[in-house]
Structures are given as structure tokens and as C-alpha cells.
C-alpha positions in Angstrom: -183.0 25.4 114.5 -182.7 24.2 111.2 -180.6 20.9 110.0 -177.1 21.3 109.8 -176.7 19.5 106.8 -179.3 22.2 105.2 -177.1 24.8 106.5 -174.5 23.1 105.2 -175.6 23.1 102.0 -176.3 26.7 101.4 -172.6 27.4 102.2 -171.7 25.6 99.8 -174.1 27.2 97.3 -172.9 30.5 98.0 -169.4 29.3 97.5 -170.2 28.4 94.3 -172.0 30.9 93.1 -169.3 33.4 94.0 -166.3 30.7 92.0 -168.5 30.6 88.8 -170.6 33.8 88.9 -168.0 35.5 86.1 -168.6 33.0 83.7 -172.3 32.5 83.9 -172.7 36.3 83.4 -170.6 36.3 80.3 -172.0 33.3 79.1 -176.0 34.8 79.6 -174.7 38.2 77.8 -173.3 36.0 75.3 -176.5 34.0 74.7 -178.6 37.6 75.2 -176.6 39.5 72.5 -178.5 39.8 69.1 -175.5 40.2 67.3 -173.9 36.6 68.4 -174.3 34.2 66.0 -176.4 31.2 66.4 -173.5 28.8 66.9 -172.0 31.0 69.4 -175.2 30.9 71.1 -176.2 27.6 71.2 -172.2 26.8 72.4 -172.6 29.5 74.9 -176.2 27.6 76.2 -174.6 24.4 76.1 -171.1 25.5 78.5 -174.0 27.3 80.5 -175.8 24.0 81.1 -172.6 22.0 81.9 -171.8 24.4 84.9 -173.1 23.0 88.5 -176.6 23.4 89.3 -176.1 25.1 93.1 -173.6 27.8 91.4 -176.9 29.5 90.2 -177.9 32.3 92.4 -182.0 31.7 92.4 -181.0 28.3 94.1 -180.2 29.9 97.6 -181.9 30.5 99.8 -182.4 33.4 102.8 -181.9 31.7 106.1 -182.2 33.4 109.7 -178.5 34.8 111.1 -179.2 32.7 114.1 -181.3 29.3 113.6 -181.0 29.1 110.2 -184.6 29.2 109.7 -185.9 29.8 106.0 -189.3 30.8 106.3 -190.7 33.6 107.8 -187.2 35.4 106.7 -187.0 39.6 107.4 -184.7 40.6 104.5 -184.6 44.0 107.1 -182.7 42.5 110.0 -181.8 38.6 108.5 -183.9 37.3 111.4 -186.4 35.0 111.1 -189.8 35.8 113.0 -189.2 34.2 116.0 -185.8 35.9 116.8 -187.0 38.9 115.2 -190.1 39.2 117.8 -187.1 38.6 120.8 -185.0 40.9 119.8 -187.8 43.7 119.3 -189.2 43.2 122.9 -185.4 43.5 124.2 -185.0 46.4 122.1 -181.7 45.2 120.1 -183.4 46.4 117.0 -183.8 50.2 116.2 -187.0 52.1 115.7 -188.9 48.9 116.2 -191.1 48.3 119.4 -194.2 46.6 120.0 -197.5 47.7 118.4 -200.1 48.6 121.2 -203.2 51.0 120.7 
């Protein structure tokens, strides 16, 4: 299980992402468009920069449904390893079973 307070914190990121996600696309197609002038560029950087860190969405990260766990992560099911593995051998997942040959 991970730390609540790590838990925590990637609610909040994905809160934030989702209240300032608007502006930081219009301000990157703002600072991407070749016919913007170089003030309204380097403005459109500089509001970019000002915005909170955690509202980007490269700083989340995938966690397991159940524990929380980051690594080991299956984007397929949201599990993370461990879970995934338990709920394969009781058959909650679909089309998935145990390899044996």
C-alpha cells in the first residue's frame, strides 16, 4: 500500500490539471504559432511559467486502483502487478489466465 500522503498528492495533481488544463493549451498554441509575434510569445511563456507546477499533466503519475502502487502499473486493467496476478488466478479479469505449457 502506498503512503497516503503520496496518494494524496496525485489527487490533487489531477485536480489541477483539470482547473488549468484550458489555459496551458492555449497558452502552448500561443507560444507554438509561427505567426505570433515575439512579444506575444515570450508573454505567453512567461504566464505559462507562473502557472503551478502539479497542474502539468507529465507530473502524475499512474497508480494501482487498489494500493496505490506506482510501479509495476498495467495501463490494461489499472492494477498494479501484485493485484493484477490475484485477480487473474480468481478469474475477475477477462481472457487472462495463467500461462502453463
Amino acid at each position: 500500500m502506498a503512503k497516503t500522503s503520496m496518494i494524496e498528492r496525485e489527487k490533487k495533481r489531477v485536480l489541477l490539471n483539470e482547473k488549468f488544463d484550458k489555459k496551458r493549451k492555449q497558452l502552448k498554441k500561443i507560444i507554438r504559432d509561427l505567426r505570433a509575434s515575439d512579444d506575444e510569445r515570450t508573454d505567453a511563456e512567461n504566464k505559462l511559467q507562473v502557472l503551478p507546477r502539479d497542474s502539468s499533466r507529465t507530473r502524475q503519475r499512474s497508480r494501482c486502483r487498489l494500493c496505490g502502487r506506482s510501479r509495476a502499473y498495467n495501463r490494461l486493467t489499472g492494477l498494479c502487478r501484485i493485484h493484477m496476478r490475484y485477480s487473474v488466478m480468481n478469474g475477475l479479469v477477462p481472457g487472462m489466465h495463467k500461462a502453463s505449457w
